[in-house]
C-alpha positions as CSV (number, residue, x, y, z in Angstrom):
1,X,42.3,125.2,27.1
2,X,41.9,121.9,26.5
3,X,43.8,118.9,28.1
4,X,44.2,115.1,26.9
5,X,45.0,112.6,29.7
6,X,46.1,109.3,28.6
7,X,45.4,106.8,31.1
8,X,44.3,103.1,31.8
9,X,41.9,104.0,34.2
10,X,39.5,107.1,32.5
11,X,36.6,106.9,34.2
12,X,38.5,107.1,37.5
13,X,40.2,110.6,36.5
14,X,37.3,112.0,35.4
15,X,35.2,112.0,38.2
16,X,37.7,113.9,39.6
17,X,38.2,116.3,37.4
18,X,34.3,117.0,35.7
19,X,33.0,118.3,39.1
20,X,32.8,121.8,40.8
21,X,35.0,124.5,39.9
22,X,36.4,122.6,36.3
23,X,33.1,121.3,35.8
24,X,31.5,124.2,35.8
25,X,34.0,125.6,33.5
26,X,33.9,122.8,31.0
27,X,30.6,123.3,30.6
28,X,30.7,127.4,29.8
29,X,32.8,126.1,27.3
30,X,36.0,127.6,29.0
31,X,37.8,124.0,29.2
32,X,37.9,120.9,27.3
33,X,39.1,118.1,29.8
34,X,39.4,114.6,27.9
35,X,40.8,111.0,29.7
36,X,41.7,108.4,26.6
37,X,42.4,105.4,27.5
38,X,44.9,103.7,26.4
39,X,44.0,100.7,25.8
40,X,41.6,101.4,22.9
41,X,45.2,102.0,20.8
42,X,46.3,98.7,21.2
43,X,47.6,96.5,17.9
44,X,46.2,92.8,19.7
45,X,42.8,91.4,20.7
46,X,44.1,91.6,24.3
47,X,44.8,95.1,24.7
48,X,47.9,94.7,26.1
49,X,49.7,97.4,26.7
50,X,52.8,96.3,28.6
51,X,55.4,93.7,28.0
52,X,58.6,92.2,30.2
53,X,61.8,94.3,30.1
54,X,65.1,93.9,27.9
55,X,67.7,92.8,30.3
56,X,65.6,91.0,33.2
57,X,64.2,92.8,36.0
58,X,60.6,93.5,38.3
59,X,57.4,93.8,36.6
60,X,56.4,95.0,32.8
61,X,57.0,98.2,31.1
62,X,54.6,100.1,29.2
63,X,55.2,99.8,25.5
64,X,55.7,102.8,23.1
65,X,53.2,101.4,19.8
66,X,49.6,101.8,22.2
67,X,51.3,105.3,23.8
68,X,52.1,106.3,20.2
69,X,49.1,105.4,18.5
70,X,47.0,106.9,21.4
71,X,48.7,110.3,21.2
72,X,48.7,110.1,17.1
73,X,44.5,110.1,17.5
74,X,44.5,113.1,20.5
75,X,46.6,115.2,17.9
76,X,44.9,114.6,14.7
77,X,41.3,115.1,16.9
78,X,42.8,118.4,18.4
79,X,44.0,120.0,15.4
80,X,46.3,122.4,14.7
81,X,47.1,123.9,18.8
82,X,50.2,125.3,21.1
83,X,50.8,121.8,22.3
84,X,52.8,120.4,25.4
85,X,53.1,116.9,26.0
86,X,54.3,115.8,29.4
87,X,54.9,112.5,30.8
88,X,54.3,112.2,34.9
89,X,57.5,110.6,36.0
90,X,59.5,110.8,39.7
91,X,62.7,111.1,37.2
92,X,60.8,114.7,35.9
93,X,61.1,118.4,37.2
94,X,59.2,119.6,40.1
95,X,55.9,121.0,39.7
96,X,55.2,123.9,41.0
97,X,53.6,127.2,40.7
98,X,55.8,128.8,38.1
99,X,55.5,126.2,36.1
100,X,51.1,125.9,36.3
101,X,51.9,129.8,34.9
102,X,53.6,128.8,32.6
103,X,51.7,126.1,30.9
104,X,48.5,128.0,31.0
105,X,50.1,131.2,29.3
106,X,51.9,129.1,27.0
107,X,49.9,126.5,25.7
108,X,46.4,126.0,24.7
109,X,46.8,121.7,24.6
110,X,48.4,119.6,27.3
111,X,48.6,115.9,26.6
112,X,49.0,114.3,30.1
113,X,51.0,110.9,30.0
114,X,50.1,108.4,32.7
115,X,52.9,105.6,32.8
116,X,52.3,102.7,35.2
117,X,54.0,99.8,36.2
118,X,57.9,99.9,35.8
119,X,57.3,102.7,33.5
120,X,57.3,103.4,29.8
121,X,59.2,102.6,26.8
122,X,62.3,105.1,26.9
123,X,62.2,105.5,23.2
124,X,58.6,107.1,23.0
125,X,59.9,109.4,26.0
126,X,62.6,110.3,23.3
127,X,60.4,111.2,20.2
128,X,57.5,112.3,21.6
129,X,57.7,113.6,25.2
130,X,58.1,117.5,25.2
131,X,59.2,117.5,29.1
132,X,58.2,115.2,32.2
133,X,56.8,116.5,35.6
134,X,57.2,115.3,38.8
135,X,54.7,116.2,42.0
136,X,57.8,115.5,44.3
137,X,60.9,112.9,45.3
138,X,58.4,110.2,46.0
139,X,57.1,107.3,43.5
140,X,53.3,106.8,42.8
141,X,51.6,103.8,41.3
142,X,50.7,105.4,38.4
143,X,50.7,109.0,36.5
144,X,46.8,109.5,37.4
145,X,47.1,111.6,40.6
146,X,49.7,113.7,39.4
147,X,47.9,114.4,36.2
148,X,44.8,115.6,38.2
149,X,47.1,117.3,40.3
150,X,48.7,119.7,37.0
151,X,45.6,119.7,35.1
152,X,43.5,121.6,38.1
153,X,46.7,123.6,39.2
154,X,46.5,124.7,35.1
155,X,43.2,125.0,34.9
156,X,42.3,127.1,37.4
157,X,44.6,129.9,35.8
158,X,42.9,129.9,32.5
159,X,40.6,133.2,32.5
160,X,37.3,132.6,33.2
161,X,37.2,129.4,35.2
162,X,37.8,131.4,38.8
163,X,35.1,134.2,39.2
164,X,38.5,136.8,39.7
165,X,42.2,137.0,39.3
166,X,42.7,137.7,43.0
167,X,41.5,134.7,43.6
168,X,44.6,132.9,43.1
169,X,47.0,136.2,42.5
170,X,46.8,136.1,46.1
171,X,47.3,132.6,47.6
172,X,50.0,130.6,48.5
173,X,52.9,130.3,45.2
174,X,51.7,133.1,43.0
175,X,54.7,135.5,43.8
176,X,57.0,133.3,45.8
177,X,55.4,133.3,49.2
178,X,52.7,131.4,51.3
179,X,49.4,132.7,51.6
180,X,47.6,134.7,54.6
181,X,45.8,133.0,57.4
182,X,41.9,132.6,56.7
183,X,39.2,133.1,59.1
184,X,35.3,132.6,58.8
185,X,32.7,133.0,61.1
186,X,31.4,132.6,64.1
187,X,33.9,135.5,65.8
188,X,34.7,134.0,68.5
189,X,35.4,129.6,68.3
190,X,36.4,127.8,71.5
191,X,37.8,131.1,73.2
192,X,39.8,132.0,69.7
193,X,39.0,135.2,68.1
194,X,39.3,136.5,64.5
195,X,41.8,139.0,64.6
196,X,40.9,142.8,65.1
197,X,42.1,144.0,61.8
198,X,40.0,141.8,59.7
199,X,36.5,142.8,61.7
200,X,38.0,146.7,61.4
201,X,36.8,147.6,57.8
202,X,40.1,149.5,56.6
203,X,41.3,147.9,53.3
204,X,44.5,149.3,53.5
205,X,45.2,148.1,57.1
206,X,43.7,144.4,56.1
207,X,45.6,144.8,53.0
208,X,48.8,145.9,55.1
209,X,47.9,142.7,58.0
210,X,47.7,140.3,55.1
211,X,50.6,140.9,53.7
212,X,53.4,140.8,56.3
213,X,51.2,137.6,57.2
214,X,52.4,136.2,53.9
215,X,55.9,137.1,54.8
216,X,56.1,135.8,58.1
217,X,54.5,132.5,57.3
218,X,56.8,132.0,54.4
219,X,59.7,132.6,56.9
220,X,58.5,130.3,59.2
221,X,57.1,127.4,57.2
222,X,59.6,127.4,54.3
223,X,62.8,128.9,54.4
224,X,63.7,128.1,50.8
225,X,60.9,129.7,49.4
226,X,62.1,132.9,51.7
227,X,65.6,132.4,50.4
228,X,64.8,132.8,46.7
229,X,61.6,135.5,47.3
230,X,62.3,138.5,45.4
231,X,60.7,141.4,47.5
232,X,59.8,144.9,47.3
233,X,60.9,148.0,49.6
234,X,57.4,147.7,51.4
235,X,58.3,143.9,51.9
236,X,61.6,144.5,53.7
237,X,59.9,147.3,55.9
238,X,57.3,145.0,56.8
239,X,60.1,142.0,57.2
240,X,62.0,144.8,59.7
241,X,58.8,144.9,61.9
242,X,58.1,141.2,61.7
243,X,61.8,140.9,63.4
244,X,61.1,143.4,65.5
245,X,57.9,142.2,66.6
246,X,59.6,139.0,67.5
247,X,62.1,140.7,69.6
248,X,59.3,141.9,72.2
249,X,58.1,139.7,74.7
250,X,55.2,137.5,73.2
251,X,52.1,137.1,74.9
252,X,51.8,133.1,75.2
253,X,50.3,133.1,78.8
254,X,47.2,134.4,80.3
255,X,46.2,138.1,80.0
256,X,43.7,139.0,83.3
257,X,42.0,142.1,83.9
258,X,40.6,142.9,87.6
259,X,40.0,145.5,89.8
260,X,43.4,147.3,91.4
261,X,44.6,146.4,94.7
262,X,45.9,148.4,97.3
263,X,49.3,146.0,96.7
264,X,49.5,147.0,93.2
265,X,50.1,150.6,93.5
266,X,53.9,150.1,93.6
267,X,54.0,148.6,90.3
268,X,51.3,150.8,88.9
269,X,53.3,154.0,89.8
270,X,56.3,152.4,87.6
271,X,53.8,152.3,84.8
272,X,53.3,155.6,85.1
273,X,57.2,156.6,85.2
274,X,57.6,154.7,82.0
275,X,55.0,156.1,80.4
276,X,55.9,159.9,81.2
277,X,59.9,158.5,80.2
278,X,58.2,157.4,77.0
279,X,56.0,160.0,75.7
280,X,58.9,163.2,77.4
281,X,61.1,160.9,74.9
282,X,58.7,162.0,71.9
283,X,58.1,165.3,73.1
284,X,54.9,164.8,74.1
285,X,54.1,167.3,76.8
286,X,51.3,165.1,78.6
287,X,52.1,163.4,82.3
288,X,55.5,165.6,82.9
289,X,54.8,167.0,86.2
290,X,53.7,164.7,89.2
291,X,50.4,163.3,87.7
292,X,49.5,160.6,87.4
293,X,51.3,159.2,90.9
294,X,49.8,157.0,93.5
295,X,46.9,158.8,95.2
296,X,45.1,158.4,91.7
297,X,45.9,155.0,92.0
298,X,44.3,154.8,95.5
299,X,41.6,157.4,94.8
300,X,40.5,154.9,91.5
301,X,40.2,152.1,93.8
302,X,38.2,153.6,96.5
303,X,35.9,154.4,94.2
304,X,36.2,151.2,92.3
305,X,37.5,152.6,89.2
306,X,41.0,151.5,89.0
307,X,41.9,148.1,86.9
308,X,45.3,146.2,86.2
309,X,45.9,143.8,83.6
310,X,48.4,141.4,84.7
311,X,50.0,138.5,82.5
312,X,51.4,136.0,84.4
313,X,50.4,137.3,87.7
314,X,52.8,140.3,86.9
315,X,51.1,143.9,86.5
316,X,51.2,144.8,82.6
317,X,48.7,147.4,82.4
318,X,46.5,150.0,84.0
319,X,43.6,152.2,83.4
320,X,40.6,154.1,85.1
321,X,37.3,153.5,83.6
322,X,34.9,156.3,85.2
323,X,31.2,156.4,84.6
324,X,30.9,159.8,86.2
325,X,30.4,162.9,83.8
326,X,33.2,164.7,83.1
327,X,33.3,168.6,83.4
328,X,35.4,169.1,80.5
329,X,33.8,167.4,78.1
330,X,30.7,170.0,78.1
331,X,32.8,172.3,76.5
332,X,34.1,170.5,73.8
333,X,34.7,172.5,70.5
334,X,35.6,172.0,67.0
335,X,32.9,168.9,66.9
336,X,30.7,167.3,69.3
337,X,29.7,164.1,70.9
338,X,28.1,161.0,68.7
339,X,25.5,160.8,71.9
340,X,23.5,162.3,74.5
341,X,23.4,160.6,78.3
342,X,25.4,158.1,80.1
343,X,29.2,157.3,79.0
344,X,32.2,156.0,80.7
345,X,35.5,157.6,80.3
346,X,38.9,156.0,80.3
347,X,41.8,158.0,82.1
348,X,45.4,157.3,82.8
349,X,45.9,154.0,80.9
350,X,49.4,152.7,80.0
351,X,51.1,149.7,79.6
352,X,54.7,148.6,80.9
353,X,57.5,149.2,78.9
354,X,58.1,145.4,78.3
355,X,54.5,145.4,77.0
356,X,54.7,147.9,74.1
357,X,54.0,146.3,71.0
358,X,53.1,142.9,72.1
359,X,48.9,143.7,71.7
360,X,48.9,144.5,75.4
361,X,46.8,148.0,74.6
362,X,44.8,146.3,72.4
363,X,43.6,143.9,75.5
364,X,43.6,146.8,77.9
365,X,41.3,148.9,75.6
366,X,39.0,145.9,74.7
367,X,38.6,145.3,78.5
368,X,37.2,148.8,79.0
369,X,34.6,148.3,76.4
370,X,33.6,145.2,77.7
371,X,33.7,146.5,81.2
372,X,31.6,149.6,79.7
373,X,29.1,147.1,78.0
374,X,28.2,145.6,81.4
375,X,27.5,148.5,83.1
376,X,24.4,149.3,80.6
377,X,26.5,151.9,78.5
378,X,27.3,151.9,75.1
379,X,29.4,155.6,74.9
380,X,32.8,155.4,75.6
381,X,35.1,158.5,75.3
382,X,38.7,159.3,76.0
383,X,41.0,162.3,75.2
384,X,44.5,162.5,74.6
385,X,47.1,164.8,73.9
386,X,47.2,165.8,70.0
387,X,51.2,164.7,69.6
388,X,50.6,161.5,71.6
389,X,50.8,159.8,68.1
390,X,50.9,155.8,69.7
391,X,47.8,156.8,71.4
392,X,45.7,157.9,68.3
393,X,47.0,155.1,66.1
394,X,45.8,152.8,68.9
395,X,42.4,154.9,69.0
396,X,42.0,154.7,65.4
397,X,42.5,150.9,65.1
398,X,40.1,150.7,68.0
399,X,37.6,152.3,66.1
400,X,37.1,155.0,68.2
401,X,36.3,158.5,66.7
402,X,38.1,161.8,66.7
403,X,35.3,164.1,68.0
404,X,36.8,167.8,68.9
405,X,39.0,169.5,71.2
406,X,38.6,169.4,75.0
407,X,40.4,171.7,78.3
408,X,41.9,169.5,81.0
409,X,43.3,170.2,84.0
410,X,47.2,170.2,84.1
411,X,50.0,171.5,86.0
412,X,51.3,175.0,85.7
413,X,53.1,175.5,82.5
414,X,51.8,172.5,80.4
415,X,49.6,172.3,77.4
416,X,46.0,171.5,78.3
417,X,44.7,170.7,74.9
418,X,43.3,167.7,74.0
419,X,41.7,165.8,71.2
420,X,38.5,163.8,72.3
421,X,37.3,160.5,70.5
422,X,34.6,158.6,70.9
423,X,33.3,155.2,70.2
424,X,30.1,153.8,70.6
425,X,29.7,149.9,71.3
């Protein structure tokens, strides 16, 4: 690709343009980037390039002979090429993605037009102007920024200059929509962490995360690009859950977790009832009899095992994190444990109803490990019935591991199967 930019101030454009990522291209040989100035087309000793308008008015207007002439001597020097010339005007169409894909598919020569002052002679517009470009309904002192602004959007399509494709078939423009929030390290910056997904290691779930990101963001930041978007049957699923998501409570205020309180068993035994509503609603035959009621709850915090997350002061969340070895764990079959010793073992966790879906687990189950972590243990197990499908998906994206099958003790009549999973921390 090679691109002409006619301008009075060269030397000003180029060091823009001849550095990093173009630079480096130029000198592989991928681009050919060239400011002419002007001025050196000029028919006078002065090298005037402007004169005083027909018909009165403010300031001077650029006149066609040293345009002419200048773009005569990029054309002949260029040679035979898919040429575009394109004046930057406010009067022109508006730039945008589309059209950087289009001029680098398209063309192999772009002859950028700088005008300045009150603009150019209308007649070399009309002979020799192929289409004008505009960077937006604002007016700039002169074409330079606007040509740096198309020639790096151009550029940086042209195979070869990026290191990969999905460098920029994934950002912001490409197919209509914003891109994905970015994150770097350190994990953790001024109490803000990277999200879970993106530390997780599953390509499809990052893959999944990032793209009802772009939706979302589109929706939010520009609702005309979201207007015209064309999207796919996976895009309108993921725009379902993104509305969906939104009708949940969101989790602006503080999330706490802390030991249960005598106080608290009252709320934590509604937990419980809208739990065993929840999972007898999806036939999950686990909590359907009177366990878990409130002498677990009171029996947890006697021996300093029971835990509530509250947001808001309300109670959101509970679970008991035991470090004493359980009996039925021994037994385990179809697998076996990562680990040999000490472990901790989460029991009878649940959120409220209001809290499903608004990353309340998430917090609940990241407590426990951190909890874990300060007790000197690393091993952290929990079982769960095998249809309890919310359960395992919040499991899996927790990273823990399905390890086999344990025996638990249930009431008469109930299934006492369950999968155990494991993660170490």
């Amino acid at each position: 690709m090679r691109v002409d930019i006619m301008t009075l101030f060269p030397e000003a454009v180029a060091a823009s343009l001849k550095i990093s990522i173009l630079g480096r291209a130029e000198k592989k040989g991928i681009l050919d980037i060239r400011c002419v100035q002007i001025r050196d087309y000029t028919d006078n000793k002065q090298q005037q390039v402007d004169d005083y308008p027909y018909g009165g008015g403010w300031g001077c207007v650029m006149m066609a002979q040293p345009l002419k002439s200048c773009l005569d001597a990029v054309c002949a020097d260029a040679g035979e090429r898919r040429r575009r010339v394109i004046y930057l005007s406010p009067q022109g169409k508006p730039f945008d993605q589309a059209a950087a894909r289009r001029l680098a598919g398209e063309y192999d020569h772009l002859v950028l037009v700088c005008g300045h002052y009150e603009g150019v002679d209308e007649r070399f517009i009309e002979q020799c102007v192929d289409e004008e470009l505009s960077l937006g309904d604002f007016v700039l002192t002169g074409g330079e920024i606007a040509a740096m602004a198309v020639t790096d959007a151009v550029c940086r399509l042209i195979p070869g200059v990026l290191s990969d494709e999905e460098c920029f078939t994934g950002e912001s423009h490409w197919d209509g929509l914003l891109e994905y929030p970015q994150y770097t390290r350190p994990e953790t910056w001024e109490g803000r962490e990277v999200p879970e997904v993106l530390r997780g290691g599953n390509d499809a779930q990052i893959r999944r995360w990032r793209r009802k990101k772009m939706l979302e963001r589109t929706m939010d930041k520009r609702p005309d690009l979201w207007e015209k978007a064309e999207l796919s049957p996976e895009d309108r699923e993921l725009e379902a859950e993104i509305r969906k998501d939104r009708s949940r409570l969101q989790l602006t205020g503080a999330v706490e977790c802390r030991p249960v309180r005598e106080e608290d068993a009252e709320a934590v035994e509604l937990l419980f009832r809208q739990a065993r509503n929840y999972l007898r609603r999806h036939r999950v035959d686990q909590w359907q009899g009177d366990y878990p009621a409130r002498q677990e709850v009171l029996e947890d915090m006697e021996r300093g095992e029971g835990y509530v997350m509250t947001y808001e002061g309300r109670v959101a969340g509970y679970f008991c994190l035991s470090s004493r070895p359980e009996e039925g764990y021994t037994a385990i079959t179809d697998g076996k444990w990562r680990r040999e010793g000490p472990y901790c073992v989460i029991h009878r966790s649940c959120v409220g109803a209001e809290y499903r879906g608004t990353g309340m687990a998430d917090r609940m189950f990241r407590s426990a490990e951190d909890l874990t972590l300060a007790m000197g243990i690393s091993d952290l197990r929990v079982d769960t019935h095998r249809h309890n499908e919310a359960m395992k998906a919040l499991l899996k994206r927790r990273g823990f591991q399905y390890r086999g099958n344990v025996l638990v003790e249930v009431g008469p009549g109930s299934d006492p199967r369950r999968q155990a999973f494991e993660k170490v921390l």
